[in-house]
N, C-alpha and C positions, 0 to 999 in steps of 0.2 A: 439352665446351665450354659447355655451352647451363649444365650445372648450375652449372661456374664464375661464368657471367654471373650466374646467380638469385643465388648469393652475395655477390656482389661488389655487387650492385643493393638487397638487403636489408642489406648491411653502410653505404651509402650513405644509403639512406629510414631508419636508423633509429642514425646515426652521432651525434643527440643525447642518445641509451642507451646506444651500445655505448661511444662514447668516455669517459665517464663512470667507466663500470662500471672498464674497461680501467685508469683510473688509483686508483680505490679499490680492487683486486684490488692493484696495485704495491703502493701504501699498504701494504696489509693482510701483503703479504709482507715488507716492511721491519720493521714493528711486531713478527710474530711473531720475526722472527730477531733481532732488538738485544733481544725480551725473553728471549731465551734465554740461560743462563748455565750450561755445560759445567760448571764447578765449584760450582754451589747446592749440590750437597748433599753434595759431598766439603766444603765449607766449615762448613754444618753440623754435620757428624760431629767434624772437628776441633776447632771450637767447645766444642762439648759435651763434649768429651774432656778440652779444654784447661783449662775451669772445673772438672769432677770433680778433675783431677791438681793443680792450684792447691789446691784443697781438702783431698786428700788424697795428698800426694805420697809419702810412705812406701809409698802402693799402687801404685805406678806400674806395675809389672808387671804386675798384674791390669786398671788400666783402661788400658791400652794396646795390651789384645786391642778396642776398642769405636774403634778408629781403621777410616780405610779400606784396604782388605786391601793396597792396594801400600804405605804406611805400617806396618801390621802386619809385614810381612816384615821391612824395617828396620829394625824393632825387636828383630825374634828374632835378624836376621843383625848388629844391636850387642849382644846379649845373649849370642851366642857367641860374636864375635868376641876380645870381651874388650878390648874398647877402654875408655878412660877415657871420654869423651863420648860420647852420640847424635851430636852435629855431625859428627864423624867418618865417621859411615856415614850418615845421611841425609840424602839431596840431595830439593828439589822436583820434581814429576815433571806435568810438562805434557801437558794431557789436549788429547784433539782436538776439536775441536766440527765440528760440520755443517750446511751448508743444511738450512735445514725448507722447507717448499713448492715443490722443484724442478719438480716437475710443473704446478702451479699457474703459475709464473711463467714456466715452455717454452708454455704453453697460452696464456697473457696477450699472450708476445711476439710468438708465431703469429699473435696475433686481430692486434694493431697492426699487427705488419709489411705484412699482407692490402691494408691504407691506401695504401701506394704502390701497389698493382694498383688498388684506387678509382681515386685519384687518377688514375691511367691511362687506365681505363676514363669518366671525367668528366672531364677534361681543364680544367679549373676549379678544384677545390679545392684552392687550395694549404695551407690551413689543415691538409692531410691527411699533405706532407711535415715542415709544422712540427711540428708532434702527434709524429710518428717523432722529430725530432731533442729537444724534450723529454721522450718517453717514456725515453728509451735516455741521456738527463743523469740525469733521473731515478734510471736504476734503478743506474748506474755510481756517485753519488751514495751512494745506498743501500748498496752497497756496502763504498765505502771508510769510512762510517760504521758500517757493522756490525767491519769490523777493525778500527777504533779502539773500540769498545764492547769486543770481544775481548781487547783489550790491557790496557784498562781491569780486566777480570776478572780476568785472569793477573796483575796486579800487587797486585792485594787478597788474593786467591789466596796469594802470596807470601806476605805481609805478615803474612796466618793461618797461614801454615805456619812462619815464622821464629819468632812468639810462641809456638807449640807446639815446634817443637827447643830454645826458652830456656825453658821449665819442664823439657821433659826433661832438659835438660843442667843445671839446678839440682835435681829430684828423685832425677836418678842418684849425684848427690854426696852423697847423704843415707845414713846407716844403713839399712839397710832392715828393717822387723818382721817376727817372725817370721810375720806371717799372709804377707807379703807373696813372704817367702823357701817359706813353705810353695807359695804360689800359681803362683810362676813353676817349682818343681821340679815339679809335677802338671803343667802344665802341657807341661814337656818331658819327662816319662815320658811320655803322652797321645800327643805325636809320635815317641819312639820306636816305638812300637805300627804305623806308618804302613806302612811298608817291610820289613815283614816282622822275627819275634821272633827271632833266633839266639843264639848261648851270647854272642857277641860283641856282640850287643844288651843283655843281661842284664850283662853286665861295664860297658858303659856305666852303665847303673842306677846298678848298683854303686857305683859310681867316684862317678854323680852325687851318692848321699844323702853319701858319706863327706865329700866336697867341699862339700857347704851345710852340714855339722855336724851334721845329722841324727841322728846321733846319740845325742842329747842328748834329756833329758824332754821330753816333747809333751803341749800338752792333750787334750782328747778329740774335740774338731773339728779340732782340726789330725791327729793319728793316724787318725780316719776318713776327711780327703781321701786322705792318703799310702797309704792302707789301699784304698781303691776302686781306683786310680790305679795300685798293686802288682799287685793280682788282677789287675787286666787283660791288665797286661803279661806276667804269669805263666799267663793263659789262653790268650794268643796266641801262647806259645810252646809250651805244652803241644800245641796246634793244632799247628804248626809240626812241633813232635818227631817223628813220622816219615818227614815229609819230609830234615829238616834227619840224621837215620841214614841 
């Protein structure tokens, strides 16, 4: 009891510091959380995806692996799908944000709250419950401005992801070049390699080159990606081969 009292009596003799502090601590947790923005840098990635593919939309295969990877997926599962549009299979995907300084702000409201035992203990300052009923406008305040700040982002957020499905959905209407055709088959021989080589892995292959026309003359960087991209698949089956007897 006695140490209660020392606290209560120094939170008292020096409530023209401590109250201070208390509200530039609130401040301070308000500031960091409305500067925080859950989609910074999923925005930039698309951004910068969105200008290369503008640029170079015949590539789209290749620079649509420099998206962010829930993005990347949608793209391989409209590239198998075999849809006419990206629109089609890509929806926006809502990321969760988080209090930053919860500890901080449990430890601030502690200190305040402490104010009504003051106030108890001094039987005078009322200036001690008013302080409690601004601090706690305050921070409720802070609050409901941080979810509109949120909201705010999720809709920009959008805004970049809808301008990135409308170049995909105009670069997938396009011819695509042979670099580009070459790019997306490496790319999914690469993932067959994932889950294991079997004969019915290798018939996929198969199937794949026949189906992109492969076929057909190749320069000598296009024949060396297809070339690296084959070995492999053909070393991780060789691997495989006595398992798969």
């Amino acid at each position: 009891m006695e140490y209660i009292n020392v606290v209560l009596n120094f939170l008292n003799d020096y409530c023209l510091y401590v109250l201070p502090a208390i509200a530039a601590l609130l401040f301070l947790f308000g500031i960091v959380n409305w500067a925080s923005n859950v989609y910074r840098r999923q925005n930039k990635k698309i951004a910068y995806c969105s200008r290369i593919i503008a640029s170079y939309p015949d590539k789209v295969g290749l620079y649509a692996n420099l998206l962010p990877e829930t993005y990347r997926r949608q793209w391989r599962a409209f590239v198998n799908s075999g849809a006419e549009k990206p629109s089609s299979v890509f929806e926006f995907v809502p990321l969760r944000g988080k209090i930053h300084l919860v500890c901080l702000i449990v430890i601030v409201a502690v200190a305040s709250s402490l104010y009504v035992a003051v106030f108890a203990l001094t039987n005078a300052q009322i200036g001690y419950i008013l302080y409690q009923v601004a601090f706690w406008l305050a921070f409720g305040l802070i609050m409901v401005a941080n979810k509109a700040i949120n909201r705010k982002n999720e809709r920009y957020a959008k805004q970049i992801f809808g301008k990135l499905v409308s170049l995909l959905n105009s670069a997938a209407s396009l011819p695509k070049s042979d670099d580009a055709i070459i790019e997306e088959t490496v790319a999914k021989l690469n993932n067959l390699k994932k889950n294991g080589v079997t004969d019915v892995v290798i018939g996929e292959a198969s199937a794949l080159l026949r189906g992109k026309g492969l076929d057909c003359n190749r320069s000598v960087e296009q024949q060396r990606k297809l070339n690296t991209a084959l070995n492999g698949l053909l070393q991780a089956y060789a691997r495989n081969a006595p398992k798969i007897g």
